[in-house]
C-alpha positions, -999 to 999 in steps of 0.1 A, spaced: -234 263 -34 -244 304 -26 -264 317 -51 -264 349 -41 -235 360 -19 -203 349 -19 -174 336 0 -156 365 -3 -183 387 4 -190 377 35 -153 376 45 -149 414 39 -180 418 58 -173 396 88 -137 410 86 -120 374 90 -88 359 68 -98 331 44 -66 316 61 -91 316 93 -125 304 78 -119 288 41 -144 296 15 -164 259 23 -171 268 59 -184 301 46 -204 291 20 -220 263 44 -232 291 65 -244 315 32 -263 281 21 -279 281 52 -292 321 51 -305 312 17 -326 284 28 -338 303 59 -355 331 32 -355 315 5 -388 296 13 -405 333 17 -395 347 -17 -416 343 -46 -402 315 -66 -431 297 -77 -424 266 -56 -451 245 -42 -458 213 -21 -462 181 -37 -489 160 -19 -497 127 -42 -484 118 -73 -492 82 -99 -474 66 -129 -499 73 -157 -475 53 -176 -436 39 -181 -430 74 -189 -454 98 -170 -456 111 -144 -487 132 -126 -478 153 -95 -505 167 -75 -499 197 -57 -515 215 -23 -521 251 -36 -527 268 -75 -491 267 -94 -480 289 -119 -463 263 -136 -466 258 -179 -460 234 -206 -424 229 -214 -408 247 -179 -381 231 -161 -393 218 -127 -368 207 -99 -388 183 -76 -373 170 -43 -383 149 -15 -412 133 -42 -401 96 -53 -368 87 -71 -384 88 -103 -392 123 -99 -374 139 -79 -346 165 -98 -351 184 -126 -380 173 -148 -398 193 -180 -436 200 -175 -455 180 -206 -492 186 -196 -516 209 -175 -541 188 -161 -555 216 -140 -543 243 -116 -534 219 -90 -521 187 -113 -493 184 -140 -474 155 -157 -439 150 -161 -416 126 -182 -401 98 -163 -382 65 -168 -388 31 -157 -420 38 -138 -451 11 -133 -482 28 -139 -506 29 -116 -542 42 -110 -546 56 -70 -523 87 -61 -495 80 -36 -497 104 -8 -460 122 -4 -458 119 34 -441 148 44 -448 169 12 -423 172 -11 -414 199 -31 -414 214 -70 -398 245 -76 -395 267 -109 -369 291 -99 -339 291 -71 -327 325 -60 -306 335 -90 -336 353 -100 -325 377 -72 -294 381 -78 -284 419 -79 -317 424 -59 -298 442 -33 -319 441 -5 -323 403 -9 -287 401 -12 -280 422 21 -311 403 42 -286 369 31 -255 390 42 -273 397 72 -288 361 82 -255 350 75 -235 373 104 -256 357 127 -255 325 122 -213 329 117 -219 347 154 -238 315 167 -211 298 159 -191 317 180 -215 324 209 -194 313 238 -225 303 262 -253 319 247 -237 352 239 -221 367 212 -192 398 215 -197 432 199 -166 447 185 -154 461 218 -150 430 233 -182 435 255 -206 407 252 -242 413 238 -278 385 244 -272 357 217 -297 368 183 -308 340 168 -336 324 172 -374 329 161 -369 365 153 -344 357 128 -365 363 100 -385 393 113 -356 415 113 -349 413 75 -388 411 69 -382 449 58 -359 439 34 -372 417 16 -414 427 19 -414 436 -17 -402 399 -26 -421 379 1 -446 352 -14 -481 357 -3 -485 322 4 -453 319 28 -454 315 65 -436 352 74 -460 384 86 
């Protein structure tokens, strides 16, 4: 679901009837511009690498970089284990790279469990940008081209005279909002 950009939004901007494209295909493709930048904004989100069952009830997830994480945060963990994975509360602070978590049913166990590929443990999602206006146009703007992609009759897309114009996605995606969104970019992400 679009955190920060709606339906409707993108309609007016894309100039197209909701009788056309319904708000579901429209949202699909706003989801999709949010994950593309979302990963480059600061949202205190890290990989998870290994995790163990301290107990029935705990959980400690090691992580690959520092996290900014404290004691009694809500923690949304994906790709981990089924135990962990969703929303969990932070209980201790081993160390900058370790933290435990309440869980259910678990068999504790001593040797960490690599998490092959890396999961994931976020603090925040990207309502912490919302009214961040350039954030907000560099969605609008990932979004018009993946809605033109869509479109791109072999490999080209059509201007609004009808005349066609070099299909725009692809790695450069990103580059063109960099300016957008500099001021929010994680230091640790993969864009520069």
């Amino acid at each position: 679901m679009p955190v920060l950009v709606s339906a409707a939004e993108l309609r007016a901007v894309l100039g197209v009837s909701s009788s056309l494209y319904n708000d579901a295909a429209l949202e699909a493709i706003i989801d999709t511009a949010e994950d593309a930048i979302g990963d480059f904004l600061t949202q205190w989100k890290v990989d998870v690498d290994a995790h163990r069952y301290e107990s029935a009830t705990v959980a400690i997830i090691h992580i690959t970089r520092p996290h900014k994480f404290y004691v009694g945060q809500q923690i949304t963990h994906s790709g981990v284990e089924t135990r962990i994975n969703g929303t969990k509360t932070v209980t201790v602070i081993v160390d900058s790279y370790t933290y435990k978590i309440g869980v259910t049913g678990a068999t504790a166990h001593q040797d960490f469990n690599a998490t092959i590929p890396n999961g994931i443990a976020a603090a925040n999602d990207l309502s912490q940008y919302n009214n961040v206006k350039a954030v907000e146009e560099a969605v609008l703007q990932i979004s018009i081209d993946v809605f033109q992609s869509r479109l791109a009759a072999g490999g080209t897309q059509q201007a609004l005279d009808y005349t066609p114009a070099p299909y725009r996605m692809g790695r450069t995606l990103l580059y063109k909002i960099t300016g957008l969104i500099s001021k929010y970019i994680d230091s640790n992400s993969q864009v520069g």
